[in-house]
N, C-alpha and C positions, 0 to 999 in steps of 0.2 A: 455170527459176528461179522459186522462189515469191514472191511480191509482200506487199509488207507488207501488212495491212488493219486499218485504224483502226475502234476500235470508237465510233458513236457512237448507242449507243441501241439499249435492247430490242432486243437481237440482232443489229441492222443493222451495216453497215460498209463503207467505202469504202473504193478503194485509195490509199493514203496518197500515193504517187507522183504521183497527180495531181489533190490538193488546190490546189490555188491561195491560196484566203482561208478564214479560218474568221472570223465578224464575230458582233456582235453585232444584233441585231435592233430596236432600240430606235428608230431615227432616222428619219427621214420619210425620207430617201435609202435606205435598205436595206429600207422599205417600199414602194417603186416598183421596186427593184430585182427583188424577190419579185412584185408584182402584174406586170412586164412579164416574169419567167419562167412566168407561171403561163398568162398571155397566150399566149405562144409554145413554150407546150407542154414545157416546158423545167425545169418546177419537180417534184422529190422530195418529199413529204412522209412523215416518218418519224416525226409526232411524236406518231401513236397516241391523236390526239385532247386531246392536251394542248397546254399552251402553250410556244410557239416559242420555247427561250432560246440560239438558234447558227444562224446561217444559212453553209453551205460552199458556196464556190464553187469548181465543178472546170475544168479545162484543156479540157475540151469543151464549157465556158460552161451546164453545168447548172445548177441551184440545188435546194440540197438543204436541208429543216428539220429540225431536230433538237429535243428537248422537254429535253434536256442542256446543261448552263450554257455557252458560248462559253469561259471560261477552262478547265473541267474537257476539254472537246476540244481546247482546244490542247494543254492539257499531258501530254495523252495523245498526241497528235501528236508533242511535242518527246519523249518519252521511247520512243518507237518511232522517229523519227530516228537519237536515237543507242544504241539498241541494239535493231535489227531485231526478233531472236528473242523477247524480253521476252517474256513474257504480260502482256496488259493488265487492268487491274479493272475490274471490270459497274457 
């Protein structure tokens, strides 16, 4: 069975199944959040050298950045929930 996959950014993509959080990067807590993934070898970065506007956190407690706004991934998120096969926009 094919698994959905969330696009988030310049090509990338994750499987949607096991997102956990999509957050915003903004807060001193989701900046320690990110410095102790990054610590513990733990941290994705996808954002191509740009700036980080979505931090996803997946069920195997990775941390993944994105240079994609935090609400533009969620609603790509929610619109691939409820309709799997959709194609999503770049």
């Amino acid at each position: 069975m094919e698994q959905p996959l969330l696009n988030i950014g310049f090509g990338n993509t994750v499987v949607a199944e096991r997102v956990v959080a999509i957050l915003s990067p903004n807060s001193s807590p989701m900046k320690r959040v990110k410095d102790e993934a990054r610590e513990d070898r733990r941290l994705i970065d996808v954002t191509h050298g740009r700036k980080t506007r979505a931090i996803i956190v997946t069920d195997s407690n990775h941390v993944i950045l994105s240079a994609i706004q935090a609400e533009t991934v969620s609603s790509r998120f929610e619109a691939l929930i409820q309709n799997p096969g959709a194609p999503q926009e770049e």
